[in-house]
C-alpha positions as CSV (number, residue, x, y, z in Angstrom):
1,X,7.9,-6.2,0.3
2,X,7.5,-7.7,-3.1
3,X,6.7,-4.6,-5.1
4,X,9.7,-2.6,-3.0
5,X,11.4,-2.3,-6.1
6,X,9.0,0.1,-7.6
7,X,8.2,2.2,-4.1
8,X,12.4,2.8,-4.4
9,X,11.5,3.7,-7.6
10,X,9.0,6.4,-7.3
11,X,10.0,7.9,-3.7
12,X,13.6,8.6,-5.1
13,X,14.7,8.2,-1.4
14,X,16.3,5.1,-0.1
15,X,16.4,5.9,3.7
16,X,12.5,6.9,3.3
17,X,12.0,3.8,1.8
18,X,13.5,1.6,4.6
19,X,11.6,3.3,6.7
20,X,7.8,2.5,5.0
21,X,9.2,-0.9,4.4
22,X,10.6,-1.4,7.9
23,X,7.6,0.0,9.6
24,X,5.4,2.6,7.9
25,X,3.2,3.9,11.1
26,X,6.6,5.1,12.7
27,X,8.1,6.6,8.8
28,X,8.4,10.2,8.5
29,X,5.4,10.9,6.4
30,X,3.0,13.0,7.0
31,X,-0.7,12.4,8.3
32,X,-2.2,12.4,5.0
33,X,-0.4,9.8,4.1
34,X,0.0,8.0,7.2
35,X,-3.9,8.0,6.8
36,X,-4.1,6.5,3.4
37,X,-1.4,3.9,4.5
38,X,-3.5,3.5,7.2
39,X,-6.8,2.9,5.1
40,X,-5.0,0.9,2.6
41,X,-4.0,-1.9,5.3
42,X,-7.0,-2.1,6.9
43,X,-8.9,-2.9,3.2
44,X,-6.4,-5.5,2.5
45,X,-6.4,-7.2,5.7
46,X,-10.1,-6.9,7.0
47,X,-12.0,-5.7,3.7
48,X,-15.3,-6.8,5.5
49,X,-14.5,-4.7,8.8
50,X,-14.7,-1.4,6.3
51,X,-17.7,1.4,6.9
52,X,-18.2,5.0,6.0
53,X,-16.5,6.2,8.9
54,X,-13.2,5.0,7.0
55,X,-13.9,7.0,4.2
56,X,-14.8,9.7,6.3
57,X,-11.0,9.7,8.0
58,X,-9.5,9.6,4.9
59,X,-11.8,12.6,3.5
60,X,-11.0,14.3,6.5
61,X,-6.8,14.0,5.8
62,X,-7.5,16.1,2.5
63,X,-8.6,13.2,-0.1
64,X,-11.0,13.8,-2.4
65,X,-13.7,11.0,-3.2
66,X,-12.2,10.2,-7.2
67,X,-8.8,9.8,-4.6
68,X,-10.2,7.2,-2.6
69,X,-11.2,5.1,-5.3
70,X,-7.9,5.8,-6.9
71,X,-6.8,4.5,-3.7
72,X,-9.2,1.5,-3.7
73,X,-8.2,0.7,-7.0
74,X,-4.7,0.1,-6.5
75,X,-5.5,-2.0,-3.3
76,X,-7.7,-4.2,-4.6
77,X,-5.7,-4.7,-8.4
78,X,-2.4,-5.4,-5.7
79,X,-4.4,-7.9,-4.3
80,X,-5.9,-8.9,-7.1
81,X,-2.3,-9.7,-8.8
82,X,-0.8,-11.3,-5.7
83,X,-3.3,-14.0,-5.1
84,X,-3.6,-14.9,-8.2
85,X,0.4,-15.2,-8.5
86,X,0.6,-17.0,-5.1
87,X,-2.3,-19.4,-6.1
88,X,-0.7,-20.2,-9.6
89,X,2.8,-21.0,-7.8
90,X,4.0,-17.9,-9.6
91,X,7.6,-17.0,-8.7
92,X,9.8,-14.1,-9.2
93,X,12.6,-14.5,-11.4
94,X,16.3,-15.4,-10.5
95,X,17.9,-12.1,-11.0
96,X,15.2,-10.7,-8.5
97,X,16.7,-9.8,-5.4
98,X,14.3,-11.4,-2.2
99,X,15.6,-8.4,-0.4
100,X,13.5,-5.5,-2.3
């Protein structure tokens, strides 16, 4: 997980972390988020394979429309940022562990 470093960060909980990193469908969290985990693979993975019936599971877990695109927005600037740093050769410095 390249951007593990700031997850660990922001969840303040190292055995939660493992866990998403390991294998987030079985991580303790809970459906909401599960869903927008959920969402957020499927948009980076398949992007063409999305519909309304995907926005309509994550409305239905409790997030609001200006959510989703806060979601979407994330998503696609991750993406964004990774294939430009893999297509440029772009790698992360030394000190870096490959581990986080």
């Amino acid at each position: 997980m390249h951007h593990g470093r700031g997850l660990r960060r922001l969840l303040k909980d190292d055995a939660l972390f493992a866990a998403i990193r390991d294998d987030w469908r079985s991580a303790p969290v809970d459906a909401k988020r599960q869903a927008m985990l959920g969402w957020a693979v499927k948009l980076t993975h398949t992007p063409g394979e999305m519909t309304e019936t995907d926005l309509v599971s994550l409305r239905s877990a409790g997030f609001s429309d200006r959510d989703i695109l806060d979601i979407a927005e994330v998503v696609g600037y991750y993406a964004y940022v990774n294939r430009l740093a893999d297509g440029l050769g772009v790698r992360t410095e030394e000190w870096i562990p490959d581990d986080e």
